[in-house]
C-alpha positions in Angstrom: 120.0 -94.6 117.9 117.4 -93.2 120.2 118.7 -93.8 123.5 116.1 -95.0 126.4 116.0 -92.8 129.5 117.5 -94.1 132.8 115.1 -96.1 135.0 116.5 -94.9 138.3 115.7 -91.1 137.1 112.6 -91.7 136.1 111.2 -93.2 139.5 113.2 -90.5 141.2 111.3 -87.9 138.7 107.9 -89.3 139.3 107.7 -90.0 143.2 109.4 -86.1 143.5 106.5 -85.4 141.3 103.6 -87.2 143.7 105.6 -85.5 147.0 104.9 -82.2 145.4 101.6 -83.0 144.0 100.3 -83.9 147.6 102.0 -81.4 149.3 100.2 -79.1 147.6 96.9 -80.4 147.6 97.4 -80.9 151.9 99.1 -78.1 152.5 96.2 -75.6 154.7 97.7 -72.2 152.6 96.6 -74.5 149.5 93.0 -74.9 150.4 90.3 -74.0 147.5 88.3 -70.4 148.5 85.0 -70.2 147.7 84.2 -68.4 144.5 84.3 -64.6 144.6 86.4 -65.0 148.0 89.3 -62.7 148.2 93.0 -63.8 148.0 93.6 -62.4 151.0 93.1 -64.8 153.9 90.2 -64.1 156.6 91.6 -62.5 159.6 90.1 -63.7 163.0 88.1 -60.5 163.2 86.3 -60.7 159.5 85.9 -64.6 160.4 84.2 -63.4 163.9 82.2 -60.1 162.7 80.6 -62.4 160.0 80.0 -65.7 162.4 78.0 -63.3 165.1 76.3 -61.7 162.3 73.5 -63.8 162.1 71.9 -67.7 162.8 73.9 -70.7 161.0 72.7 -73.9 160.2 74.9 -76.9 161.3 74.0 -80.8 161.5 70.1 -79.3 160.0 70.0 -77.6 163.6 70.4 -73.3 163.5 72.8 -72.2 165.8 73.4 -68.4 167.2 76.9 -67.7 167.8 77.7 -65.1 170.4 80.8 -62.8 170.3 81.7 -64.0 174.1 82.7 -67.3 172.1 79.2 -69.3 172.8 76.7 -70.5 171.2 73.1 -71.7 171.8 70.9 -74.1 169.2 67.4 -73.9 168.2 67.3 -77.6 170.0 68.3 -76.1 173.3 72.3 -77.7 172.4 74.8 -75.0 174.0 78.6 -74.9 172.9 81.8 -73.0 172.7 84.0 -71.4 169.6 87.0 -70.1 169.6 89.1 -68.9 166.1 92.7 -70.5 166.4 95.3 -69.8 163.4 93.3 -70.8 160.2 90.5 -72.6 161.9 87.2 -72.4 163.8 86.3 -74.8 166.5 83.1 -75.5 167.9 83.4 -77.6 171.1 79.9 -79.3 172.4 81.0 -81.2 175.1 82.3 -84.5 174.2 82.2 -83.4 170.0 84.3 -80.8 169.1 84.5 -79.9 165.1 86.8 -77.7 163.1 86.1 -75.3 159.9 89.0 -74.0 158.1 88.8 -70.6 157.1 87.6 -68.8 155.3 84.1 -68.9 156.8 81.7 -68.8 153.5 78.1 -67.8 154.3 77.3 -70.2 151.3 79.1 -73.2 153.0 81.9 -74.4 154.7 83.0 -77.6 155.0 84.3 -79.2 158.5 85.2 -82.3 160.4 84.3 -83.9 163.6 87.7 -84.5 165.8 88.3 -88.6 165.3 85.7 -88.9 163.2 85.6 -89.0 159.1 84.3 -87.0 157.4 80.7 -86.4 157.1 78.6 -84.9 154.7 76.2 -83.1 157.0 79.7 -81.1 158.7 78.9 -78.2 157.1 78.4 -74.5 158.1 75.7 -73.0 156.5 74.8 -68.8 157.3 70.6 -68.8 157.5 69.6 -66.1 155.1 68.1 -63.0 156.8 
Protein backbone atom coordinates (compact mmCIF):
# COMPACT_ATOMS: atom_id res chain seq x y z
CA UNK A 1 0.00 0.00 0.00
CA UNK A 2 1.74 3.12 -1.03
CA UNK A 3 1.33 5.41 1.71
CA UNK A 4 0.43 9.30 0.96
CA UNK A 5 2.93 11.83 2.50
CA UNK A 6 1.71 14.04 5.38
CA UNK A 7 0.04 17.33 4.38
CA UNK A 8 1.43 19.28 7.32
CA UNK A 9 5.18 18.30 6.10
CA UNK A 10 4.70 19.14 2.93
CA UNK A 11 3.53 22.94 3.38
CA UNK A 12 6.24 23.10 6.00
CA UNK A 13 8.72 21.64 3.14
CA UNK A 14 7.63 23.97 0.52
CA UNK A 15 7.18 27.52 2.30
CA UNK A 16 10.98 26.52 4.01
CA UNK A 17 11.74 26.02 0.42
CA UNK A 18 10.30 29.70 -0.97
CA UNK A 19 12.08 31.41 2.51
CA UNK A 20 15.26 30.13 1.13
CA UNK A 21 14.66 30.64 -2.46
CA UNK A 22 14.09 34.48 -1.76
CA UNK A 23 16.60 34.80 0.66
CA UNK A 24 18.87 34.00 -1.76
CA UNK A 25 17.77 35.80 -4.65
CA UNK A 26 17.50 39.29 -2.06
CA UNK A 27 20.28 38.71 -0.18
CA UNK A 28 23.08 41.82 -1.55
CA UNK A 29 26.24 38.89 -1.26
CA UNK A 30 23.81 37.03 -3.80
CA UNK A 31 23.72 39.62 -6.43
CA UNK A 32 24.56 38.41 -10.26
CA UNK A 33 28.35 39.94 -11.40
CA UNK A 34 28.69 40.90 -14.66
CA UNK A 35 30.26 38.39 -16.92
CA UNK A 36 34.02 38.07 -16.71
CA UNK A 37 33.77 39.94 -13.19
CA UNK A 38 35.94 38.52 -10.56
CA UNK A 39 34.56 36.58 -7.48
CA UNK A 40 36.14 38.66 -5.37
CA UNK A 41 33.98 41.70 -4.41
CA UNK A 42 35.09 45.36 -5.53
CA UNK A 43 36.74 47.13 -2.83
CA UNK A 44 35.89 50.91 -2.40
CA UNK A 45 39.26 51.75 -3.90
CA UNK A 46 38.87 49.57 -7.38
CA UNK A 47 35.12 50.85 -7.33
CA UNK A 48 36.67 54.62 -6.98
CA UNK A 49 39.96 54.30 -9.28
CA UNK A 50 37.58 52.94 -12.04
CA UNK A 51 34.49 55.65 -11.37
CA UNK A 52 37.22 58.73 -11.71
CA UNK A 53 38.79 57.00 -14.61
CA UNK A 54 36.79 58.49 -17.16
CA UNK A 55 33.11 60.17 -18.22
CA UNK A 56 29.79 57.98 -17.48
CA UNK A 57 26.63 58.17 -19.01
CA UNK A 58 23.63 58.32 -16.62
CA UNK A 59 19.84 59.31 -17.29
CA UNK A 60 21.44 59.82 -21.39
CA UNK A 61 23.39 62.81 -19.66
CA UNK A 62 27.66 62.18 -19.31
CA UNK A 63 28.75 62.78 -16.08
CA UNK A 64 32.65 63.29 -14.76
CA UNK A 65 33.11 61.99 -11.43
CA UNK A 66 35.83 63.60 -9.40
CA UNK A 67 37.91 61.70 -6.70
CA UNK A 68 36.93 64.66 -4.03
CA UNK A 69 33.45 62.77 -4.25
CA UNK A 70 31.79 65.32 -6.95
CA UNK A 71 30.63 65.36 -9.93
CA UNK A 72 29.69 67.73 -12.69
CA UNK A 73 27.23 66.85 -15.96
CA UNK A 74 27.60 67.77 -19.50
CA UNK A 75 24.08 69.63 -18.76
CA UNK A 76 25.75 71.84 -16.16
CA UNK A 77 23.84 69.22 -13.21
CA UNK A 78 26.44 69.10 -10.23
CA UNK A 79 26.19 66.22 -7.52
CA UNK A 80 27.90 64.30 -4.83
CA UNK A 81 29.15 60.33 -4.44
CA UNK A 82 30.20 58.76 -1.81
CA UNK A 83 31.07 54.52 -1.83
CA UNK A 84 29.21 53.11 1.46
CA UNK A 85 29.52 49.14 2.20
CA UNK A 86 28.42 47.60 -1.19
CA UNK A 87 26.98 50.58 -2.69
CA UNK A 88 27.51 53.81 -4.64
CA UNK A 89 25.38 56.83 -4.07
CA UNK A 90 25.02 59.71 -6.19
CA UNK A 91 23.13 62.53 -4.31
CA UNK A 92 21.69 65.52 -6.71
CA UNK A 93 19.96 67.53 -4.42
CA UNK A 94 16.50 66.43 -3.79
CA UNK A 95 17.33 62.77 -6.00
CA UNK A 96 19.68 60.60 -4.59
CA UNK A 97 20.31 57.08 -6.41
CA UNK A 98 22.21 53.98 -5.41
CA UNK A 99 24.39 51.37 -7.60
CA UNK A 100 25.36 48.22 -6.03
CA UNK A 101 28.71 47.11 -6.57
CA UNK A 102 30.41 46.07 -8.54
CA UNK A 103 30.70 49.05 -10.74
CA UNK A 104 30.66 47.48 -14.51
CA UNK A 105 31.93 49.80 -17.22
CA UNK A 106 29.38 47.83 -19.43
CA UNK A 107 26.40 48.72 -17.07
CA UNK A 108 25.24 48.92 -13.81
CA UNK A 109 21.98 48.87 -12.77
CA UNK A 110 20.57 51.37 -9.92
CA UNK A 111 17.54 52.88 -8.28
CA UNK A 112 16.20 56.20 -7.44
CA UNK A 113 15.55 56.45 -3.45
CA UNK A 114 11.43 56.11 -3.20
CA UNK A 115 11.14 55.68 -6.53
CA UNK A 116 10.73 52.19 -8.71
CA UNK A 117 12.75 51.21 -10.66
CA UNK A 118 13.46 52.72 -13.87
CA UNK A 119 14.93 51.56 -16.89
CA UNK A 120 17.10 54.57 -17.74
CA UNK A 121 18.97 54.05 -13.84
CA UNK A 122 21.78 52.79 -15.29
CA UNK A 123 25.56 53.59 -15.19
CA UNK A 124 27.12 53.40 -18.24
CA UNK A 125 31.36 54.20 -18.58
CA UNK A 126 31.73 56.40 -22.06
CA UNK A 127 34.31 54.65 -24.07
CA UNK A 128 37.58 56.59 -24.49
Amino acid sequence: MKQQPNRKFQIRATSITLALALTTILHPCTRIRAQGASDQPQTMEESTKLLTSGQWRFHGVTRTFLVDGTFKSENGNVGTWKIIDDQLEIDMGADKWRFFLPLDPKGTRGEKEGHSKDKKDELVKVPS
